[in-house]
C-alpha positions as semicolon CSV with decimal commas, in nm:
position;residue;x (nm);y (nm);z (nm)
1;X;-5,423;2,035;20,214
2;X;-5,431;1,683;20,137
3;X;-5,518;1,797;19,728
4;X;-5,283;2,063;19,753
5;X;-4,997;1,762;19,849
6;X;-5,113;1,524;19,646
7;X;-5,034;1,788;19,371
8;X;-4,723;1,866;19,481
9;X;-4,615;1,479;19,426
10;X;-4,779;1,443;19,074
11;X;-4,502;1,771;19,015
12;X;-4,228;1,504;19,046
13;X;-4,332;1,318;18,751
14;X;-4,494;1,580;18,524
15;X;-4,339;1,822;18,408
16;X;-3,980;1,752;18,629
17;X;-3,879;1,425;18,573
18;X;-4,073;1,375;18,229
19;X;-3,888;1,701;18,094
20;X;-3,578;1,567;18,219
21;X;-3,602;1,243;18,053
22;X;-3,729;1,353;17,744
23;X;-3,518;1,624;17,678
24;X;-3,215;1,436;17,839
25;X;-3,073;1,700;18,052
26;X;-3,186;1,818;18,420
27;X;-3,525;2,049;18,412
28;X;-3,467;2,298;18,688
29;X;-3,658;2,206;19,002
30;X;-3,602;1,796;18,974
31;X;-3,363;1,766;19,249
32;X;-3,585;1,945;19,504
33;X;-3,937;1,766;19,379
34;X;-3,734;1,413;19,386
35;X;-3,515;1,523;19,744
36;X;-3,824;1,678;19,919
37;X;-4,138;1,738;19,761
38;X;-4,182;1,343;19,648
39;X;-4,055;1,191;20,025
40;X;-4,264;1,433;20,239
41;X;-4,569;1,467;20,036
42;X;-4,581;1,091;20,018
43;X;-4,525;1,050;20,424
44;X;-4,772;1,342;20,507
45;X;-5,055;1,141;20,235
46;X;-4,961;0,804;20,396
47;X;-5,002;0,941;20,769
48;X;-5,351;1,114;20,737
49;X;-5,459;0,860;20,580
50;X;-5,342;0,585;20,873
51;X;-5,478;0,829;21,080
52;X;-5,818;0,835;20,930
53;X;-5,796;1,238;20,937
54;X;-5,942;1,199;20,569
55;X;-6,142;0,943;20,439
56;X;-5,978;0,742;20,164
57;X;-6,300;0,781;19,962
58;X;-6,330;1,144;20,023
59;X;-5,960;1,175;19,933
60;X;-6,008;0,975;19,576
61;X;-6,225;1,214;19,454
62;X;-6,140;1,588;19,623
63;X;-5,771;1,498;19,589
64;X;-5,784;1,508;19,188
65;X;-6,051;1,745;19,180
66;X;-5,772;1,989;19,393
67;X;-5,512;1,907;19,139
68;X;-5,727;1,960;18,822
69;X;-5,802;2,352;19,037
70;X;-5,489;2,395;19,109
71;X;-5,383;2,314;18,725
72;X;-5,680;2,538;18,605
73;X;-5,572;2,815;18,818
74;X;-5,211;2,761;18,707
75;X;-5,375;2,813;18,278
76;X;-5,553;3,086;18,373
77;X;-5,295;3,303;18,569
78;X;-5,035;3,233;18,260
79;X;-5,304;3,363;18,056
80;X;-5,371;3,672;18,227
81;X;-4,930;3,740;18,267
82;X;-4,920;3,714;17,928
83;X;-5,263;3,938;17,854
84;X;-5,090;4,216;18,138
85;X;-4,724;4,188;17,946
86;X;-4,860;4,256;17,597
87;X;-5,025;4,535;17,667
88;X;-4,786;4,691;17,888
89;X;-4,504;4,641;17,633
């Protein structure tokens, strides 16, 4: 869960608020990651952590290695929507 979180904050800054600066307009979804997904992910990270339900050591290393899954899983599931809309078309 912890991974899965930690994810969910690294959202805020890329793609949301990097597209949104870069492109200089709003990227769809930059309201909610900055309004909810950046305060809450932050206070659940910073409470299991005071509350030793993870170790901060465990957490340095499964907490990217749950983001770089999660962003693998993300690749390959684009991959296979594209693969099932081509040949359906």
């Amino acid at each position: 869960m912890a991974g899965y979180v930690l994810a969910m904050v690294l959202n805020v800054f890329a793609p949301h608020l990097f597209a949104t600066v870069l492109m200089r307009r709003y990227m769809p979804g930059t309201a909610t990651a900055v309004l909810l997904n950046l305060p809450l992910g932050w206070l659940y990270l910073r409470q299991i952590l005071m509350e030793h339900r993870i170790e901060l050591r465990v957490f340095f290393w499964a907490g990217p290695l749950a983001v770089l899954a999660i962003l693998a899983l993300i690749l390959v599931l684009l991959a296979l929507g594209r693969r099932v809309t081509s040949t359906s078309a």
